[in-house]
N, C-alpha and C positions, 0 to 999 in steps of 0.2 A: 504494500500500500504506500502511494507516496505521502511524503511529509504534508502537513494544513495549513494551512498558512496560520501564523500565530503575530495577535499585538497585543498591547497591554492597556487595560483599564487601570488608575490610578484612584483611590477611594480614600475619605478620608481614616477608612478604616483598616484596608491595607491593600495591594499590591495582588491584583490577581490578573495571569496570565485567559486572554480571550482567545478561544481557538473555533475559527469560523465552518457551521457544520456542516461535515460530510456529506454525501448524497444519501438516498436512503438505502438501508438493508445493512452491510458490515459497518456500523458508526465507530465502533468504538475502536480508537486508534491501535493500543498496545494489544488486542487480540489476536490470537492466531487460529487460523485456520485448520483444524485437523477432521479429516472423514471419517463417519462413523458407522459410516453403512458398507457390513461387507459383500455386498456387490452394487458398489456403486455405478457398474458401466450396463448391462443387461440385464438385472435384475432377475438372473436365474440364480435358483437358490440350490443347495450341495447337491439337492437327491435329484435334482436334474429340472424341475418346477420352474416357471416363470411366475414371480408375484410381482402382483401392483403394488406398489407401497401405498400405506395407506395416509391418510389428510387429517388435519385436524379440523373442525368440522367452524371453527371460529374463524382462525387465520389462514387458514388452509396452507397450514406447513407439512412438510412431508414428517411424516412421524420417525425416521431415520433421519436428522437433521447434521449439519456441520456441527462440533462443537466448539466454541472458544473459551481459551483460558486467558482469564481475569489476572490481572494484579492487585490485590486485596491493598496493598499499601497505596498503590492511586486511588484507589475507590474513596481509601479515607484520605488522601495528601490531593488528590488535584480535583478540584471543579468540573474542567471539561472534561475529563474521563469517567467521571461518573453520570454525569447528564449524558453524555454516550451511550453508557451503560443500561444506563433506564430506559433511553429511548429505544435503544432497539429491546429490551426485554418487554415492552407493553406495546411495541410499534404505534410510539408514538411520531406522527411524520407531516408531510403539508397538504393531505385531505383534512388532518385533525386542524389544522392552524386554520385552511377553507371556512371550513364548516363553524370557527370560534367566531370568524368576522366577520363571514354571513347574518349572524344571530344575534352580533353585538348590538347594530342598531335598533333591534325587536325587543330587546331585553334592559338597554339601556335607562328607562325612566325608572325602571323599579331599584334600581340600585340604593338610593336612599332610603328607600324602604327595609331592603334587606337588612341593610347598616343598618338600620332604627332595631330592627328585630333584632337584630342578632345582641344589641349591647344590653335590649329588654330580657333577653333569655341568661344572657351572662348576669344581671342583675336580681334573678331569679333564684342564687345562693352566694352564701356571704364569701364561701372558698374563693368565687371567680372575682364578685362584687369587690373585694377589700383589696384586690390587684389595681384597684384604681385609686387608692389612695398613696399608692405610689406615686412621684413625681415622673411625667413622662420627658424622656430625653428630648432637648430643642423646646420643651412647654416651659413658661416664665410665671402664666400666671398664679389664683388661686385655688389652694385645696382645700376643700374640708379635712380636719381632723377625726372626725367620727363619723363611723361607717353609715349613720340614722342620719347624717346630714350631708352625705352624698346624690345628687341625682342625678340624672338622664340628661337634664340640662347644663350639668356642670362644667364651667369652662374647659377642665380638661378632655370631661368624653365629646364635648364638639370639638375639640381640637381631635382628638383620633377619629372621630367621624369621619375627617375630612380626609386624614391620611389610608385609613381602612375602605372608603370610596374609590380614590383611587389605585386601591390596591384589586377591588372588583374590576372594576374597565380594566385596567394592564391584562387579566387573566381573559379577557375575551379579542382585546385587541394588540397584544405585544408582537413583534418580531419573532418567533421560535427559533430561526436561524441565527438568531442573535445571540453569539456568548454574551451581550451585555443584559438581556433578558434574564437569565440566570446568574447572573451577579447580583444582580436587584433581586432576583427571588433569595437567594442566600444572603442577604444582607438581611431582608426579612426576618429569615430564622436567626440569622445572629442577634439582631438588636432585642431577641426574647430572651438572651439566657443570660443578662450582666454583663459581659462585653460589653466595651466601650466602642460605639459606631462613628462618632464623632469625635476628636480630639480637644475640640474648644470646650466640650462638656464634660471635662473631668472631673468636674466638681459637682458636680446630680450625680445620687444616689442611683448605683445603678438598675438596671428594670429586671425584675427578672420572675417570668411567668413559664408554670411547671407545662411543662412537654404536653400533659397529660390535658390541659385544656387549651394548648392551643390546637391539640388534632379534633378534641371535639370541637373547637370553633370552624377549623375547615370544613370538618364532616356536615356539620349544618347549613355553613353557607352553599355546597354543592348539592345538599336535597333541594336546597332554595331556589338554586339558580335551573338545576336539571328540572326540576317542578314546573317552574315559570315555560322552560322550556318548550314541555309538554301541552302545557297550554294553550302552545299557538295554536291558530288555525292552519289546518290541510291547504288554503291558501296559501300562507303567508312561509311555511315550510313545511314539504312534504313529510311522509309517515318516514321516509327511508333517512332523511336529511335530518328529521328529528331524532331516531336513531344514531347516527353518525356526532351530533352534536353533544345531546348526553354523555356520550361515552369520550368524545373529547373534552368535557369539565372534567369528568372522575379522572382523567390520565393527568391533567393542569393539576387538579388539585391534590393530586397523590405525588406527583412528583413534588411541590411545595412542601406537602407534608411529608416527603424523605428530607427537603433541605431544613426543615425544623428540626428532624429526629439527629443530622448527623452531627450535631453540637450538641446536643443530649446524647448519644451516645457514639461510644468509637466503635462502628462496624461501619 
């Protein structure tokens, strides 16, 4: 495979190498190619038989498939190798990126709405709720001190309002060829575990919300968003494009929720 062409994004956060994505099908650079089918050329099998190899009835892979071997230390040390990685493991590719752009402007007005639910649902237990009495990084203003004197309206949850909005539109209209796309989605997961994302903000307290809700917060927002989905009309997207679509939020938003889990956990 030849070399990717590679340049570099520069963050306040740190230093991460952009590797611009492969065509579809082998993505992931450092694999290698080995066959695993022994009869790869005719498909006659020892006792003298011709078989058809069989399909997998989703992706319609061959059930005798190439395999490639991984390097588990890029998976946790670089970026672009793992977004690689993922992508060809869930084949994610640019029918799925089609199908995010097409929907974005059918789907577009509800987005503050979603946002409005989702901070009502977090405010629904004190475990999620008391994560906002945290000072948010880049926030100056006021916070309550007690958790019975925080609301919905409180300067700080319109201030992530506004950040978590924008984090919906990215997810239906980003670039997916873009290493800088996944920079931003990993910078996401970083600024949730105490890492400092900013340098001028060394001095806040830093943020830090358990793994554990912020997958349920994915997990809600993509019933939400796949829901809404569902709802168009056969007009405005067919039965098969509404299929196609769904299934490109759950891939968007699973790979987010790997780039949350790999700062909460080293695999």
């Amino acid at each position: 495979m030849s070399p990717v062409p590679v340049q570099t994004i520069t963050t306040d956060m740190a230093s991460i190498d952009i590797v611009d994505q492969p065509s579809e099908g082998q993505r992931t650079p450092h694999a290698i190619e080995k066959p695993t089918c022994p009869f790869p050329h005719d498909n006659v099998s020892a006792n003298g038989t011709t078989e058809t190899p069989s399909t997998c009835p989703v992706s319609g892979s061959l059930s005798n498939p190439t395999t490639q071997e991984i390097s588990l230390e890029l998976l946790r040390t670089s970026l672009p190798d793992r977004i690689n990685y993922i992508k060809d493991f869930i084949m994610f590719g640019t029918p799925d990126q089609e199908i995010l752009h097409k929907v974005a402007p059918m789907v577009n007005d509800m987005i503050p709405g979603v946002v409005d639910d989702l901070y009502a649902k977090l405010f629904e237990f004190d475990v999620t709720k008391q994560i906002f009495l945290k000072r948010n990084e880049g926030f100056d203003g006021p916070i309550p001190s007690k958790l019975e004197d925080l609301t919905l309206d409180s300067a700080q949850l319109v201030y992530r309002k506004i950040f978590m909005k924008s984090w919906a539109r990215r997810v239906l209209t980003s670039d997916y060829t873009s290493g800088k796309t996944w920079a931003y989605m990993d910078k996401v997961g970083i600024m949730h575990t105490g890492v400092k994302s900013f340098k001028h903000r060394n001095h806040v307290e830093p943020l830090v919300v358990p793994y554990r809700d912020c997958a349920l917060s994915l997990g809600w927002v993509q019933t939400v968003l796949q829901t809404a989905i569902l709802q168009l009309t056969n007009e405005e997207l067919s039965i098969e494009e509404k299929i196609a679509a769904v299934g490109a939020v759950s891939k968007v938003i699973w790979i987010q929720n790997d780039l949350f889990a790999r700062h909460y956990i080293d695999e």
